[in-house]
C-alpha positions in Angstrom: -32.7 -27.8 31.3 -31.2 -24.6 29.8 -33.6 -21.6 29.0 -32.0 -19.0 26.6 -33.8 -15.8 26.2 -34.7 -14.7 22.5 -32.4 -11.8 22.7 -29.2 -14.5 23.9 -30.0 -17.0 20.8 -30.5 -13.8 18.0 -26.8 -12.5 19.5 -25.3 -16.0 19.4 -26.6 -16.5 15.4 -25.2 -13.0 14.9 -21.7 -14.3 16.9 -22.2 -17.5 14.2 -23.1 -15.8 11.1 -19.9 -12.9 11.6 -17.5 -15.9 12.5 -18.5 -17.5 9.4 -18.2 -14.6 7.2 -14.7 -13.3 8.9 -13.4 -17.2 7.9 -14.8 -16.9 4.4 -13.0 -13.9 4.3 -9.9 -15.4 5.2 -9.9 -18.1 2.4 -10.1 -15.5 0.0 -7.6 -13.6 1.4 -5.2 -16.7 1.5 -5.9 -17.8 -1.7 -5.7 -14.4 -3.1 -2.5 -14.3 -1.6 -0.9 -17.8 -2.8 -2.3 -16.4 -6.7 0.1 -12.9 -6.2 2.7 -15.4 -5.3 2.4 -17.8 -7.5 2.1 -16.7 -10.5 -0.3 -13.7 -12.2 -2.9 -16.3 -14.4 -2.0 -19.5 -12.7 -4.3 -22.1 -12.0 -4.2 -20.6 -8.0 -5.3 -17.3 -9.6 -8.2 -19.0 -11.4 -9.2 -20.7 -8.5 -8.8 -18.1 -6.0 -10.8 -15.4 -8.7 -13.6 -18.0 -8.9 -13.8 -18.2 -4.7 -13.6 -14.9 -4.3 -16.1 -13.9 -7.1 -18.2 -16.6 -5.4 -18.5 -14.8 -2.0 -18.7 -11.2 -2.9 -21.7 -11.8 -5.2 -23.1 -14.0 -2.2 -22.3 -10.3 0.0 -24.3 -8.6 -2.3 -27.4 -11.1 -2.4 -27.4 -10.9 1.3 -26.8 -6.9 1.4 -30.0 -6.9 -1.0 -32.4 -8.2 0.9 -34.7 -6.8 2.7 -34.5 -9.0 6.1 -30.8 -7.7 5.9 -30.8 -5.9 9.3 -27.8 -3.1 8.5 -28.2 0.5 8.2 -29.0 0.9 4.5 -26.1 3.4 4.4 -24.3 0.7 5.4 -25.3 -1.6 2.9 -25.3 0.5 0.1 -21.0 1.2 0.6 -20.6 -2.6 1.1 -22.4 -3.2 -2.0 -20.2 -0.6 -4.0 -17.2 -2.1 -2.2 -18.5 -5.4 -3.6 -18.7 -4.3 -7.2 -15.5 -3.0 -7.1 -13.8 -6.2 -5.8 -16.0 -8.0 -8.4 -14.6 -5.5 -11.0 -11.1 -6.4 -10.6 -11.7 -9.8 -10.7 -12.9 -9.6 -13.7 -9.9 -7.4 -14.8 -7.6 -9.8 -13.5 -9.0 -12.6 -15.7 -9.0 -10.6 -18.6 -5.6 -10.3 -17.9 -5.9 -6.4 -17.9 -4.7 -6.1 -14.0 -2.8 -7.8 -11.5 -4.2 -6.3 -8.2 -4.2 -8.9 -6.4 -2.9 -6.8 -3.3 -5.6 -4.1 -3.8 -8.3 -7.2 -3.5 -6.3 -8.5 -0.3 -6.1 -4.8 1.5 -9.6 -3.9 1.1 -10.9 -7.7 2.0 -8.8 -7.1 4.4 -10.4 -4.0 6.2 -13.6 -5.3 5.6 -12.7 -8.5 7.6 -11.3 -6.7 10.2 -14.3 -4.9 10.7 -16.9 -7.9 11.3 -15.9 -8.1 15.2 
């Protein structure tokens, strides 16, 4: 039988828990993409605003809570980064914007940086 130390399991969940935000990520970014493409207020933009609105405002949740085990420096400029994203969202729908690419960049960065 296998015997993991704490330590081991707590880095694998870590491993699990960045994988799984870096592919969320990803879906956003793709269907951010397609919505550019597309067309400005498709139903792709819909869909990829709703997604994407859906798993920034999870971000924040999770950068809110107190078990959240950043720096809180670090959490406080992913939450603004958050609000931003959320803002042009919401811009987008009201059809005041179409930064899509803005969205895509900084998701982008912020992907890149969960290795």
């Amino acid at each position: 039988m296998y015997q993991f130390s704490y330590a081991e399991i707590m880095q694998d969940d870590v491993a699990d828990a960045k994988e799984r935000e870096r592919q969320v990520l990803d879906r956003s970014i793709s269907l951010l993409a397609i919505a550019r493409d597309k067309g400005k207020y498709s139903r792709e933009a819909i869909e990829a605003l709703f997604y994407t609105r859906r798993v920034w405002t999870g971000f924040i949740e999770d950068l809110k809570s107190p078990e959240n085990q950043l720096e809180v420096e670090l959490r406080a400029n992913l939450i603004s980064i958050a609000i931003w994203i959320l803002k042009e969202c919401e811009k987008i729908r009201r059809r005041q914007s179409t930064n899509y690419q803005g969205i895509i960049d900084v998701t982008t960065i912020i992907r890149d940086g969960l290795k």
